[in-house]
C-alpha positions in Angstrom: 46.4 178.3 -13.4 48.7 179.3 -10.6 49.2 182.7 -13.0 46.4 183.2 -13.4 45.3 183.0 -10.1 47.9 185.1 -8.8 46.6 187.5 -11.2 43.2 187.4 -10.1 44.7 188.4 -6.1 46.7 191.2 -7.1 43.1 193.1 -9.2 41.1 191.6 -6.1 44.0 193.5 -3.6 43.4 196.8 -6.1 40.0 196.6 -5.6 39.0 195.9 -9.3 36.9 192.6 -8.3 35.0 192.8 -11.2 38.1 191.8 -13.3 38.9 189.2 -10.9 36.7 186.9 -11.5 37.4 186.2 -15.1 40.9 185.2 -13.9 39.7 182.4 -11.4 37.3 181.5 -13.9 40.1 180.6 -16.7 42.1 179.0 -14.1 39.6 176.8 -13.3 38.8 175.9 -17.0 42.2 175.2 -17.2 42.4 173.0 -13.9 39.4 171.7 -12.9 38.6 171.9 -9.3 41.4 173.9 -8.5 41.2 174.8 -4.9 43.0 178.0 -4.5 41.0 179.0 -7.9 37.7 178.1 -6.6 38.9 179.9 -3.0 39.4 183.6 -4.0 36.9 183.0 -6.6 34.3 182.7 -3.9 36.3 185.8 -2.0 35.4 188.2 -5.4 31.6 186.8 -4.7 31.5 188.1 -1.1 32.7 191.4 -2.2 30.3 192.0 -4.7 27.8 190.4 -2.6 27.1 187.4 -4.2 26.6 185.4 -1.3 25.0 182.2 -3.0 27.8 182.0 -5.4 30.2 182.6 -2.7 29.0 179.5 -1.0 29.2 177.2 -4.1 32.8 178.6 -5.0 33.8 177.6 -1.2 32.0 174.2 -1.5 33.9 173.4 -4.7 37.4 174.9 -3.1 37.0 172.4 0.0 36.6 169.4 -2.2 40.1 169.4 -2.6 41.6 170.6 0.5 38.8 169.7 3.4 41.9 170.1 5.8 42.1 173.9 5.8 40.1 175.2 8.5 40.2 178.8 6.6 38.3 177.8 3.8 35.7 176.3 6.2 35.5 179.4 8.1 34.9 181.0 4.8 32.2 179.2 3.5 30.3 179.5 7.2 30.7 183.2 6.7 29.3 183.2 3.3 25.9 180.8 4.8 25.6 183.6 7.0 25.7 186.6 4.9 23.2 184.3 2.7 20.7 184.1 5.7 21.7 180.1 6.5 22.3 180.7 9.7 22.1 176.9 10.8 23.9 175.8 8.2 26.4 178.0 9.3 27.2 176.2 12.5 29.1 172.8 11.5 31.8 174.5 9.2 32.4 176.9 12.4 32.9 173.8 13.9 34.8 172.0 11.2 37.4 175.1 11.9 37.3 174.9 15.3 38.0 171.2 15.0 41.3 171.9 12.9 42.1 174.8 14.8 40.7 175.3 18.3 42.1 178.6 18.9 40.8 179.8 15.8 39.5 183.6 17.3 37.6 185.0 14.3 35.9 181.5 13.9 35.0 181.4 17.3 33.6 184.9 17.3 31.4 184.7 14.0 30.2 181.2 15.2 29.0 183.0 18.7 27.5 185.5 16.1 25.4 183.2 14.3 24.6 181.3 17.3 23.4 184.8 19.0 21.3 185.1 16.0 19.9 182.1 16.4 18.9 183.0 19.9 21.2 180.6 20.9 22.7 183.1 23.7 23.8 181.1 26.0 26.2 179.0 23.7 27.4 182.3 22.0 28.4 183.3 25.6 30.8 180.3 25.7 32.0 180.9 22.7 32.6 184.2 23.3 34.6 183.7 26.9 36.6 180.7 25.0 38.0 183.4 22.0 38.8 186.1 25.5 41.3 183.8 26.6 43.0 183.5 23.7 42.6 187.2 23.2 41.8 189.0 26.3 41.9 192.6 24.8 39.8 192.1 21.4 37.5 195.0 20.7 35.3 192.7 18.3 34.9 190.1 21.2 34.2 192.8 24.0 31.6 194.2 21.3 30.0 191.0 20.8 30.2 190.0 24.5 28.0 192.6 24.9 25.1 192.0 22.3 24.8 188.3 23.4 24.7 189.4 27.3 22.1 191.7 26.8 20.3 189.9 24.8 20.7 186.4 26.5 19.4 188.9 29.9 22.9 189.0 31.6 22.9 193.1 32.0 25.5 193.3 34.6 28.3 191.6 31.9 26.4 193.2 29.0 26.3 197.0 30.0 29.6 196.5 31.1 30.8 195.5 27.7 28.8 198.0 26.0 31.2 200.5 26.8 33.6 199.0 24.3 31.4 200.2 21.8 33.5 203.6 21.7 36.8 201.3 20.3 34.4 199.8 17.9 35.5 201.8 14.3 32.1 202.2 13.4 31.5 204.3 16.3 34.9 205.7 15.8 33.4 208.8 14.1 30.7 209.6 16.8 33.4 209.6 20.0 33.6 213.1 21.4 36.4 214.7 23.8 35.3 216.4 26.7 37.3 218.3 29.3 34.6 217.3 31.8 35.5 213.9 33.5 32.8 210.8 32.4 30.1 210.0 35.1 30.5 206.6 36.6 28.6 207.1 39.6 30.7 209.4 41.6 28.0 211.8 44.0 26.4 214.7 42.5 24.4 216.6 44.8 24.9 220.3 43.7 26.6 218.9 40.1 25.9 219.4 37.1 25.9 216.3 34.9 25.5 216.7 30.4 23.7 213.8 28.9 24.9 213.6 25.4 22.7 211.8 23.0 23.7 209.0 21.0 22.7 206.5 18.2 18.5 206.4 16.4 15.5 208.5 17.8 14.5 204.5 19.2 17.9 204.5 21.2 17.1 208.3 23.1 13.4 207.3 23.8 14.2 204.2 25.4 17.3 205.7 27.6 15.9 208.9 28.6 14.1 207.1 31.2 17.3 207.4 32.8 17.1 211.4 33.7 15.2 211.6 36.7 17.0 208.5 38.6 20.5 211.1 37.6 18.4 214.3 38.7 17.2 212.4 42.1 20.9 212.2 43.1 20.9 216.0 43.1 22.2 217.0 39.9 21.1 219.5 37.4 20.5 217.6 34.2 21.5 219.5 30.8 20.2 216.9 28.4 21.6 216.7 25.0 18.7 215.8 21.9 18.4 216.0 18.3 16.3 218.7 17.4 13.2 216.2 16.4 13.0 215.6 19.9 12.9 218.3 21.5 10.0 219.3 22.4 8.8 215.9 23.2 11.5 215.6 26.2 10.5 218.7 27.4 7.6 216.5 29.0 10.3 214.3 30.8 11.2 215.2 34.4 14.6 215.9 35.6 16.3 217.3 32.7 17.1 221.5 34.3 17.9 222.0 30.5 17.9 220.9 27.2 20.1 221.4 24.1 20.2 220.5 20.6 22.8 218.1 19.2 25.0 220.2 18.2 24.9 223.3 20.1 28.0 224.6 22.2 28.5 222.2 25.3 27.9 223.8 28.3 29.9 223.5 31.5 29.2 220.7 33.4 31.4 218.9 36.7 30.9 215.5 34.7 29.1 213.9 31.4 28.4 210.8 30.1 26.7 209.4 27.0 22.9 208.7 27.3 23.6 205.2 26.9 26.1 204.6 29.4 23.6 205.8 31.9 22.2 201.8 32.2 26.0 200.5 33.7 26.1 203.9 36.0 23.4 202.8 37.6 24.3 198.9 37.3 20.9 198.2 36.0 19.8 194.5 35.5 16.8 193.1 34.2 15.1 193.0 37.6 15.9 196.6 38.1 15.2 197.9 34.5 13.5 201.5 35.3 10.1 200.7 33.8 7.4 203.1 35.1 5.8 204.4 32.5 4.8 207.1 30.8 8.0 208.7 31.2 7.0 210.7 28.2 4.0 213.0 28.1 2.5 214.6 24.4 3.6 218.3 24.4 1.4 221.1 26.1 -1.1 222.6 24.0 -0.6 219.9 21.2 -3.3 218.2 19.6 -3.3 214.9 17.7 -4.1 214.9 13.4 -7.8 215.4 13.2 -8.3 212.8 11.1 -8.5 210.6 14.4 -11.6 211.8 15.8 -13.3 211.9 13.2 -13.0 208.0 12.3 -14.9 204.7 13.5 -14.3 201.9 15.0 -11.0 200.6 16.6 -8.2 203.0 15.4 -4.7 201.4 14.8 -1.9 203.2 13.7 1.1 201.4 12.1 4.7 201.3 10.5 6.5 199.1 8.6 10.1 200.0 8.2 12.8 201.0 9.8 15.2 203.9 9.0 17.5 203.5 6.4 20.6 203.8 7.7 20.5 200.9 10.0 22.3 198.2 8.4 19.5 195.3 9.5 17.3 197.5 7.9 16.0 195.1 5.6 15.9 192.4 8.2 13.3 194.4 10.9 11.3 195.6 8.3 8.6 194.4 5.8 6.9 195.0 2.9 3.8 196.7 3.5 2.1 194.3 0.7 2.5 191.8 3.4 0.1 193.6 5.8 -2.7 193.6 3.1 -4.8 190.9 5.3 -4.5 193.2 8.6 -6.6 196.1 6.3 -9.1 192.9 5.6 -10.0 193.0 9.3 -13.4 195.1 9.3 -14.3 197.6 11.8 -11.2 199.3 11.9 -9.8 202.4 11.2 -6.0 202.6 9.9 -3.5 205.4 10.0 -0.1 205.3 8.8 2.4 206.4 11.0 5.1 205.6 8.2 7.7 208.5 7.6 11.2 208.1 5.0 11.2 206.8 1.9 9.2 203.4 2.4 6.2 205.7 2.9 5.8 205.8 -1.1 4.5 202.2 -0.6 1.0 203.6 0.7 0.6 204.9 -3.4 1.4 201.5 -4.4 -0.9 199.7 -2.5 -3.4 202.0 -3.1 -5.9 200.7 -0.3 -8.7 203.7 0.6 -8.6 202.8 4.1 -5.7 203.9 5.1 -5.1 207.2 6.0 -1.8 208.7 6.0 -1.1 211.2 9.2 2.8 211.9 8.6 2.2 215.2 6.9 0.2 216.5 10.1 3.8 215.6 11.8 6.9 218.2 12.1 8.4 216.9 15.1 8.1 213.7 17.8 6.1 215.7 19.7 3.3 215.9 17.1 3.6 212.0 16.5 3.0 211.8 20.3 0.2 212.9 19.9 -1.6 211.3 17.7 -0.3 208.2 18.8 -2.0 209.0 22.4 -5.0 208.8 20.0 -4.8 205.3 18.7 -6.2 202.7 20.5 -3.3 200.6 19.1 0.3 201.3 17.6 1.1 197.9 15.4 4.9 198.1 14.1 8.2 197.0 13.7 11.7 197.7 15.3 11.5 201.3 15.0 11.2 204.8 17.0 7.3 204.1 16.6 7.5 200.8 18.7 9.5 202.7 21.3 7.7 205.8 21.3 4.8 204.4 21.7 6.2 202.2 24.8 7.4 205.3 26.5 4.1 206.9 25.8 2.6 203.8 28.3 0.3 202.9 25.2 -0.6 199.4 23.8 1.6 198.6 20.8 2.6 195.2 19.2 5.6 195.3 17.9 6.3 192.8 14.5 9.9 191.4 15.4 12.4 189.8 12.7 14.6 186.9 13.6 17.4 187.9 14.5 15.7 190.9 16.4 17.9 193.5 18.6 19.5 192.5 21.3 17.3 194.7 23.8 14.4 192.8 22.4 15.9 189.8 24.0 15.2 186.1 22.9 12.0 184.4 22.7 9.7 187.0 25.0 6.4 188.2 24.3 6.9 191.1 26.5 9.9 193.5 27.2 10.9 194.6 30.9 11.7 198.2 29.2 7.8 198.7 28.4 4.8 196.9 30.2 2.6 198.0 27.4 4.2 196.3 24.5 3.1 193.0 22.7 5.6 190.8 20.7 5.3 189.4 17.4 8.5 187.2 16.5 8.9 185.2 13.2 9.7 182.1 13.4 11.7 181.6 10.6 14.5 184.2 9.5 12.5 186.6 7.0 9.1 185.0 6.9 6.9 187.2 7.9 3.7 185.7 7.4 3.6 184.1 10.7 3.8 187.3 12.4 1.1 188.5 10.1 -1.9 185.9 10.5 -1.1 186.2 14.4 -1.6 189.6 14.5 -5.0 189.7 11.9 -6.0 186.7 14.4 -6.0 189.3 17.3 -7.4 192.2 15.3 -10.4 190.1 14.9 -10.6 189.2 18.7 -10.4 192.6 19.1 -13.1 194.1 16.9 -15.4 190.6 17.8 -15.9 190.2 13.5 -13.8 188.4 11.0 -12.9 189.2 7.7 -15.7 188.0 5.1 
């Protein structure tokens, strides 16, 4: 068995995990309950991402060695990749008991608690891990999530700066000659805004640019080409680029995202007049609008893709089928990407689709100045309609993102905006009969 586990660890260390497995599974034939066996065995599952095999494989490996606070720390891993979040918790603390110092146990058990919206407990956790390691990126990193989300800005936007040591921003960190902005004067300056992160991250944050250009600097604002036209509405910005045009010369810059611990924003001081954002001159919203009755609600269902809690914020638009029940109103898709082929599917006539009246945000802008409600999940939709200063209920998973905060049916980033939040890790249907519920208030007639 011991061969034969040692066998399986070296094709697990070569990547070839696939062969792996067969290894620990002999072993274990040939010695029943082998711990080490049933260990790694669980390891191959979390690489292929087999979490619910990983946690039996763990289970069975801690039958025989309940001492070893790794294996613990392993399985409570595995619960959480599996979305058993509270189950989770007492093997974090089963390896915290056998080794208190344990740093990666304390910081995935502040993650899970954070997830939980247990914020204020991941905070402890958190500070506890610091002391042991007082310059850890991952702890800085998560420091920063559960402050912002537990409503401590002035720790959180200070941590957030670590997020350019983190390696998956590693490949979006740019030099610049110019000295970073961290609230020196700038009257007669000129200060570059680079962008940074999703289309929801630059609408929220330019709200930023006129508090810079009222300190007397001229504003060259960095955006992604989809934007462009849309932030030409937004005061204080002298100039604008596209991402990746030349840089222009500037006395100082600083990543749009930074701009929140320039200013030393807190919750109480989040900059939250809005509109901030204005639809485009001379652009006019998809005529399919005016010419509908009744209440007009425009919706999304998914996030982008490349988000890795994609799957988590959004939902299947099969699971809205009891909003389009709700008579009396008229529904537009504000959908774009590839979860946009679900409309086909679905195949309900009262929808109609507007994304092909839309080349750029600007265009969406404006037909979402048009609705009399936006309805949709964590996405650029939520927060461009937020920006806009229009009504919008947003449908929030559990965990949600940290700038959603925990528990709130409101956000201090957008007066307008409603909140939705499941109450149980991906069940959505909660979220669903509130909203249908309100629809109905709305239009004064319930579904037959």
């Amino acid at each position: 068995p011991e061969a034969l586990v040692n066998k399986g660890n070296a094709l697990l260390g070569l990547g070839r995990i696939e062969d792996a497995v067969p290894c620990y599974e002999q072993a274990l034939r040939l010695a029943p309950g082998h711990s080490n066996a049933n260990y790694n065995l669980g390891n191959a599952y979390m690489d292929l991402g087999e979490f619910g095999k990983a946690v039996e494989s763990y289970r069975a490996a801690l039958m025989a060695d309940a001492k070893n606070p790794e294996k613990h720390f392993n399985l409570a891993n595995a619960l959480m990749m599996a979305d058993r979040l509270e189950e989770s918790l007492p093997r974090f603390e089963c390896a915290l008991n056998l080794r208190p110092d344990y740093v990666d146990a304390l910081c995935n058990h502040a993650s899970a608690l954070q997830s939980l919206g247990r914020t204020e407990e991941a905070l402890a956790r958190l500070q506890k891990a610091l002391a042991f390691q007082p310059d850890s990126v991952d702890l800085h990193w998560n420091l920063a999530l559960a402050a912002l989300q537990h409503g401590d800005y002035k720790t959180g936007w200070r941590e957030y700066e670590w997020r350019w040591q983190m390696p998956t921003f590693a490949d979006f960190r740019r030099d610049f000659e110019a000295p970073a902005w961290i609230g020196e004067p700038l009257d007669g300056k000129t200060l570059f805004v680079h962008t940074e992160q999703g289309f929801g991250d630059n609408l929220q944050f330019c709200r930023f640019i006129p508090l810079v250009a009222a300190k007397g600097a001229r504003v060259v604002l960095e955006c992604r080409p989809q934007l462009r036209r849309l932030f030409a509405t937004l005061e204080g910005a002298a100039d604008l680029i596209d991402l990746g045009d030349a840089v222009p010369d500037c006395d100082y810059q600083i990543p749009l995202m930074s701009l929140p611990f320039a200013f030393a924003t807190e919750l109480d001081t989040v900059p939250a007049d809005v509109p901030y954002l204005t639809v485009p001159a001379g652009t006019k919203p998809a005529p399919q609008i005016a010419a509908a009755e009744g209440l007009k609600v425009g919706f999304a269902w998914a996030g982008s893709p490349t988000r890795v809690d994609n799957e988590k914020r959004s939902i299947d638009l099969g699971l809205l089928a009891p909003l389009f029940e709700v008579p009396d109103i008229s529904f537009f898709s504000l959908q774009v990407g590839p979860r946009r082929e679900q409309l086909a599917e679905l195949g309900n006539d009262r929808i109609v689709d507007l994304t092909d009246e839309f080349s750029d945000f600007g265009d969406t802008a404006a037909s979402v100045t048009a609705l009399d409600l936006v309805i949709s999940v964590d996405t650029s939709i939520l927060h461009l309609a937020g920006a806009l200063g229009r009504t919008a209920w947003g449908m929030m998973s559990q965990p949600t993102g940290f700038l959603w905060m925990n528990d709130r049916a409101d956000s201090p980033w957008y007066p307008s905006l409603r909140l939705f939040r499941q109450d149980t890790p991906g069940r959505w249907q909660g979220v669903v009969s509130a909203i249908r519920d309100e629809l109905t208030k709305l239009t004064g007639r319930a579904a037959g």
